[in-house]
DSSP file (Angstrom, degrees, kcal/mol; ACC not computed):
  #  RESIDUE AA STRUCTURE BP1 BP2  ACC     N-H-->O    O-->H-N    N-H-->O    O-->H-N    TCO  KAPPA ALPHA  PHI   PSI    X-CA   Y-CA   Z-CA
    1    1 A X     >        0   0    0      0, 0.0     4,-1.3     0, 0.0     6,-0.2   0.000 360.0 360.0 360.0 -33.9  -53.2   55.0  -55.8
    2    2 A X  H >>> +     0   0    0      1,-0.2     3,-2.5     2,-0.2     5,-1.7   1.000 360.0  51.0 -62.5 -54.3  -55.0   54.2  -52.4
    3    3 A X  H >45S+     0   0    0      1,-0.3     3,-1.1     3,-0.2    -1,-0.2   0.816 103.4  53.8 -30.5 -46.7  -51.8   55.1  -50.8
    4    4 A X  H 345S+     0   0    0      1,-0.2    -1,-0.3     2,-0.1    -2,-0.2   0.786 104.0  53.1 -76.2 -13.2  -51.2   58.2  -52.3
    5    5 A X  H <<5S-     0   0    0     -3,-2.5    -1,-0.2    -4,-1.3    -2,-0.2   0.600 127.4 -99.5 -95.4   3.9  -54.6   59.7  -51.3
    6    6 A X  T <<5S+     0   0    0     -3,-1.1     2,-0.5    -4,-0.9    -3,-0.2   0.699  70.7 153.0 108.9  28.5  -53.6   58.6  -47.7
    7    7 A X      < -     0   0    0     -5,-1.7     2,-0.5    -6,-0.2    -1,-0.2  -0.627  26.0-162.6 -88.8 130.9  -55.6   55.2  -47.5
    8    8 A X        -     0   0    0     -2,-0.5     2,-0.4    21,-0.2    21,-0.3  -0.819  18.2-114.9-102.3 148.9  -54.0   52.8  -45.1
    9    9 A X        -     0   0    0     -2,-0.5    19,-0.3    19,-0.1     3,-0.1  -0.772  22.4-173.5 -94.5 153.2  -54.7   49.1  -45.0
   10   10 A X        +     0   0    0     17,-2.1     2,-0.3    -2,-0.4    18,-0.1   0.423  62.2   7.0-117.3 -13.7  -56.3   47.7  -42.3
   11   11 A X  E     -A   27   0A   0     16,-2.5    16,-1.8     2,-0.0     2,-0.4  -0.990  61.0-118.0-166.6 165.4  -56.2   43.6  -43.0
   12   12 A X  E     -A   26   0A   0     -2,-0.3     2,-0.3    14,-0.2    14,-0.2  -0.866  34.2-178.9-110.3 151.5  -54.8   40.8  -45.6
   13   13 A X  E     -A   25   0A   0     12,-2.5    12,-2.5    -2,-0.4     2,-0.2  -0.981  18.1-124.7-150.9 137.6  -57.5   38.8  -47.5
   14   14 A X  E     -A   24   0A   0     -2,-0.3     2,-0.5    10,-0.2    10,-0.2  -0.531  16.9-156.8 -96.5 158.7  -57.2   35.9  -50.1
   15   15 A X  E     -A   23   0A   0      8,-3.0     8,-2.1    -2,-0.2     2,-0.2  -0.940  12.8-142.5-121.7 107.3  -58.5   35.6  -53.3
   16   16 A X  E     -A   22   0A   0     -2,-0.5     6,-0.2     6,-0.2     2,-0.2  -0.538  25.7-146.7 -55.6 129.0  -59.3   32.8  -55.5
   17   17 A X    >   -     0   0    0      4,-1.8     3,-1.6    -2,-0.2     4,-0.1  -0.516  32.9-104.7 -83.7 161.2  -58.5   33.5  -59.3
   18   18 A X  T 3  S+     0   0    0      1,-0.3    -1,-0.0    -2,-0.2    -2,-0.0   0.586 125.4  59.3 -78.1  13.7  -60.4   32.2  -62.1
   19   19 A X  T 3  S-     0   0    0      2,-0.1    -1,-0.3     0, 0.0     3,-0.1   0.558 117.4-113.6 -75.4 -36.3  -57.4   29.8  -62.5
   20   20 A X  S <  S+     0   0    0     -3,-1.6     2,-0.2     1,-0.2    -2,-0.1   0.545  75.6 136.0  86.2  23.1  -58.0   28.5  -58.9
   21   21 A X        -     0   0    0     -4,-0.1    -4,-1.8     1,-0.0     2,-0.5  -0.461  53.5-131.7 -84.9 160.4  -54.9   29.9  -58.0
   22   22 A X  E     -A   16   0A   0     -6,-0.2     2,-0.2    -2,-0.2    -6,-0.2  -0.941  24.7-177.9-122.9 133.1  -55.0   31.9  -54.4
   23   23 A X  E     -A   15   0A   0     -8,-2.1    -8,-3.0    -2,-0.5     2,-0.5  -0.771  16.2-140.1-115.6 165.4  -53.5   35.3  -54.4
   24   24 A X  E     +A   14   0A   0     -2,-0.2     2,-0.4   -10,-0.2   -10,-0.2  -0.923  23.5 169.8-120.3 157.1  -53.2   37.6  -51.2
   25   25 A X  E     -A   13   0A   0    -12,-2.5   -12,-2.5    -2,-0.5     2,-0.2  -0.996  37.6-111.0-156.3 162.5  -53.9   41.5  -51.1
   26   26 A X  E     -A   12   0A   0     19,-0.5    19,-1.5    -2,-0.4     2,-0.2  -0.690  33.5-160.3-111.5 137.5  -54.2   44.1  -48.1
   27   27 A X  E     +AB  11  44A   0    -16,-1.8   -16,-2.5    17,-0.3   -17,-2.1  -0.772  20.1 158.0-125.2 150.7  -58.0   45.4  -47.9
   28   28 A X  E     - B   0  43A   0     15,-0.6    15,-2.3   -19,-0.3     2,-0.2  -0.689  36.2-103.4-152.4-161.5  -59.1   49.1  -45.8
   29   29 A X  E     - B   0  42A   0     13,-0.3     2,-0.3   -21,-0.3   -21,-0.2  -0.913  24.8-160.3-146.0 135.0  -62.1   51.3  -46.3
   30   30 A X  E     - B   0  41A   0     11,-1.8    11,-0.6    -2,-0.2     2,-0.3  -0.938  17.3-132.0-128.0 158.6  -62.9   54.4  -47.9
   31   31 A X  E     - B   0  40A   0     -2,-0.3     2,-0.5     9,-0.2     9,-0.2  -0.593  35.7-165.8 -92.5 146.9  -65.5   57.0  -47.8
   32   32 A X  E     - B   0  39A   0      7,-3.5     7,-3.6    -2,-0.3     2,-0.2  -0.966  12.6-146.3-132.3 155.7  -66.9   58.1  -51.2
   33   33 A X        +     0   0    0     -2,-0.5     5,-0.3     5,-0.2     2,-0.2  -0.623  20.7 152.9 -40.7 124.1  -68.9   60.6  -53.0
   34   34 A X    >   -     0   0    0      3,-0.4     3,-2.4    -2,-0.2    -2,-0.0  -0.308  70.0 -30.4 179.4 127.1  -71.2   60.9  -55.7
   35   35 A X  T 3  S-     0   0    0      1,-0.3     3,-0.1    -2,-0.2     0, 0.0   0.805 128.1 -38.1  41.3  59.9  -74.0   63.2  -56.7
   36   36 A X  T 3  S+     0   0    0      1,-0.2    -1,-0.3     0, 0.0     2,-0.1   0.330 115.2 109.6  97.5 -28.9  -74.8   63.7  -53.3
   37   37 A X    <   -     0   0    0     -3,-2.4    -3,-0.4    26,-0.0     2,-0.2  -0.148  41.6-168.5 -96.5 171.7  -74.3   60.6  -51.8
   38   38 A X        +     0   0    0     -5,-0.3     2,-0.3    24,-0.2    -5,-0.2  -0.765  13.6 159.2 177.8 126.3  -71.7   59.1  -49.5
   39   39 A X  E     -B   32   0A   0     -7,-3.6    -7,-3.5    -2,-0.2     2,-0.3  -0.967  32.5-125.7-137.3 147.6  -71.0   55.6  -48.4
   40   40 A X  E     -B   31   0A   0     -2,-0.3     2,-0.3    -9,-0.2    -9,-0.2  -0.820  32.2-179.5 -92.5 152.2  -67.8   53.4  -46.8
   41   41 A X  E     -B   30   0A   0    -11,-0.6   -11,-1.8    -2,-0.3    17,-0.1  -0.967  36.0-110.5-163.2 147.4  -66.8   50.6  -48.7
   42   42 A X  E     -B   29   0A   0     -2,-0.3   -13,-0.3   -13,-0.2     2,-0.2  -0.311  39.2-162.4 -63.6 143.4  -64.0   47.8  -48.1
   43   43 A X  E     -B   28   0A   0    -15,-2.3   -15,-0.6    11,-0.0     2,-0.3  -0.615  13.6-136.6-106.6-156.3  -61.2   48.6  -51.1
   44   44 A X  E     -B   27   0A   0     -2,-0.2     2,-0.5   -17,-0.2   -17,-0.3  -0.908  17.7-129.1-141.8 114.2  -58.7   45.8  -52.0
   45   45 A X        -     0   0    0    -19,-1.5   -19,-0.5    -2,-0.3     2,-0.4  -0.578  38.9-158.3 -48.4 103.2  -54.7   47.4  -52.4
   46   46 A X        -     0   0    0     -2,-0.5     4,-0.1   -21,-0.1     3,-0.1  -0.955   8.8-133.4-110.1 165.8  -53.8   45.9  -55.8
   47   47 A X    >   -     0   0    0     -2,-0.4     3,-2.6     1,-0.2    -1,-0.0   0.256  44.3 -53.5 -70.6 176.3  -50.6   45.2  -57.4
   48   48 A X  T 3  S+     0   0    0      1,-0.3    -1,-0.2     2,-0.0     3,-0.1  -0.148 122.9  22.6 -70.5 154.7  -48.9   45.5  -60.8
   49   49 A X  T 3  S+     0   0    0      1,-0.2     2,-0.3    -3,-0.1    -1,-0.3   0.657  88.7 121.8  82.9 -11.9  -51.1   44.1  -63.0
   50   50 A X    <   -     0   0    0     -3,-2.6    -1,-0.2    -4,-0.1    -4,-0.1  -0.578  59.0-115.8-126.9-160.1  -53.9   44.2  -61.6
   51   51 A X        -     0   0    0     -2,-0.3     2,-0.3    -3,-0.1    -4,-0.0  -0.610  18.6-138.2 -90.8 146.8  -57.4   45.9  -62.9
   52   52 A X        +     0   0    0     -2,-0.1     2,-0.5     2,-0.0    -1,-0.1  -0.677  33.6 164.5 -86.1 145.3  -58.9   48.7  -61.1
   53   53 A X        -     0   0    0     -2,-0.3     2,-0.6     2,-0.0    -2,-0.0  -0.967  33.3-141.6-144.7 131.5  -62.6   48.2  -61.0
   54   54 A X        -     0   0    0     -2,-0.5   -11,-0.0   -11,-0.0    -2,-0.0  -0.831  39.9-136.7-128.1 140.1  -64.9   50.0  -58.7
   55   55 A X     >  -     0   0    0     -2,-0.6     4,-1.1     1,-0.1     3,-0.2   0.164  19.4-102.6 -92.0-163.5  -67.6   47.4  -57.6
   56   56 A X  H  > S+     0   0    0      1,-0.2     4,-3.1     2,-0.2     5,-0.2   0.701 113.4  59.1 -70.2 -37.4  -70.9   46.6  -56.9
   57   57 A X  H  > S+     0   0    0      2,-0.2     4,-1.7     1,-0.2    -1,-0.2   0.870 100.5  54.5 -52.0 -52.1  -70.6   46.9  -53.4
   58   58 A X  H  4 S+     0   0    0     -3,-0.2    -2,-0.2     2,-0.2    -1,-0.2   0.660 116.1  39.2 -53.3 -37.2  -69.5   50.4  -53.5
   59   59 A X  H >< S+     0   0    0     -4,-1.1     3,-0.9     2,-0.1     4,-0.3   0.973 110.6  58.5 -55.4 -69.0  -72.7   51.4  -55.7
   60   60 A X  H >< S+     0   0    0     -4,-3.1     3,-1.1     1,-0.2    -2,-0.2   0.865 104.9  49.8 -35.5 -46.6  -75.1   49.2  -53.8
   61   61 A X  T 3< S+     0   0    0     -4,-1.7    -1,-0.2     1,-0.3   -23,-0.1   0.754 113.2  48.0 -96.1   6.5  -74.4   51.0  -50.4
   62   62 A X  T <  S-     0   0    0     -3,-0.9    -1,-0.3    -5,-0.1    -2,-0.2   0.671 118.4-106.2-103.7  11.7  -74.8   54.3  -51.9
   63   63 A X  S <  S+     0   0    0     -3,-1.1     2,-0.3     1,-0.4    13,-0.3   0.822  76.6 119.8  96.9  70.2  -78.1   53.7  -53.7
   64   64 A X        -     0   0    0     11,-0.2    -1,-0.4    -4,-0.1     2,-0.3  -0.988  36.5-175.1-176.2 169.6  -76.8   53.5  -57.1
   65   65 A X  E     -C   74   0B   0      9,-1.4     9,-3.9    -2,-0.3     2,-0.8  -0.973  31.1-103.0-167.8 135.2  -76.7   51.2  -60.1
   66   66 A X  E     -C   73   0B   0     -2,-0.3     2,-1.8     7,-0.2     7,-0.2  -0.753  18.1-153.9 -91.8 104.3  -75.1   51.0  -63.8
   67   67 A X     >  -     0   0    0      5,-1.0     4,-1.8    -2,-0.8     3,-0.5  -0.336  12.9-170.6 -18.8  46.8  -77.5   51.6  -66.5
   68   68 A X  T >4 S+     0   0    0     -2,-1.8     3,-0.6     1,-0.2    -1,-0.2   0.725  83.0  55.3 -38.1 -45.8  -75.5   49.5  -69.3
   69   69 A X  T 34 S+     0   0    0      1,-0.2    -1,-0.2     2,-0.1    -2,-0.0   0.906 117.2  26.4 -28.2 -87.5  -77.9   50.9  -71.7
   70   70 A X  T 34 S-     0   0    0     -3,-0.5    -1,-0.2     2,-0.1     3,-0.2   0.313 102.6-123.6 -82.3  -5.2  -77.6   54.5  -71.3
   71   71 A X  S << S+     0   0    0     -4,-1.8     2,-0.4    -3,-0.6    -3,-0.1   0.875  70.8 138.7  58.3  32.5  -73.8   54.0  -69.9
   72   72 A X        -     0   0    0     -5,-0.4    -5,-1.0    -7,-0.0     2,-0.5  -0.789  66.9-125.5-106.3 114.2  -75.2   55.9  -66.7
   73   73 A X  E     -C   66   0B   0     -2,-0.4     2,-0.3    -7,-0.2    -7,-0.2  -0.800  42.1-173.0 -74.4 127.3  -74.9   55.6  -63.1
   74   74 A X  E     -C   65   0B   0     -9,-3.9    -9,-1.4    -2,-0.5     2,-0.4  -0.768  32.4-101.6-123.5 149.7  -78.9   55.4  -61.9
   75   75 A X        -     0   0    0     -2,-0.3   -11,-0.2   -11,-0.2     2,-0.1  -0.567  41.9-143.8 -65.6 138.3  -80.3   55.4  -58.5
   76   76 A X        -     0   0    0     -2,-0.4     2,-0.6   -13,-0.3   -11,-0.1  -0.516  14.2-114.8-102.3 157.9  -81.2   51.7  -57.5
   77   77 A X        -     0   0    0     -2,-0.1     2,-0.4   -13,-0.1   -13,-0.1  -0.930  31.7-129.7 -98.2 132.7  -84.2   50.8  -55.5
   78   78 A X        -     0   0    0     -2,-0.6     2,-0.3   -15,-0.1   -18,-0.0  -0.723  18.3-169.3 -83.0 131.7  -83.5   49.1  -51.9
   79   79 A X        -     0   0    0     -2,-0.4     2,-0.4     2,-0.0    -2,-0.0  -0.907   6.3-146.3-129.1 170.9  -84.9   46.6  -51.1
   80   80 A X              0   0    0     -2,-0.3    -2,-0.0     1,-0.2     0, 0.0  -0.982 360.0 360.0-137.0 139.2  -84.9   44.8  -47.0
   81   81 A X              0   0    0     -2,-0.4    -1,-0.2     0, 0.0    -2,-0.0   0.372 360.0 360.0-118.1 360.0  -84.9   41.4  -46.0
């Protein structure tokens, strides 16, 4: 899917599995959207089989957060260390 929206990868990165096994997959960056908002965030190309997820990283650096409760995307508080 990254491909088809015209995302190129930019580097190869390993992965440990919860197996302990090491798999390798090509990472880029993309800009996103949401309710105003806009952030870059690394993606990871993956292969048949594996899950599409979009993470925590990608929330966090727009300000945002999943409610489980209310099954929501919420605005997050920042905090700086």
């Amino acid at each position: 899917m990254l491909r088809e929206l015209g995302v190129q990868p930019n580097q190869k990165l390993e992965f440990e599995l919860a197996n302990g096994s090491a798999i390798e997959r090509e990472a880029g960056e993309v800009r996103f959207y949401f309710d105003g908002r806009k952030a870059v965030s690394p993606v990871i190309f993956g292969e048949e089989g594996d899950a599409s997820v979009l993470g925590v990283v990608t929330l966090k650096s727009m300000g945002l957060e999943v409610d489980p409760v209310r099954k929501q995307i919420r605005p997050t508080r920042l905090i700086l260390y």
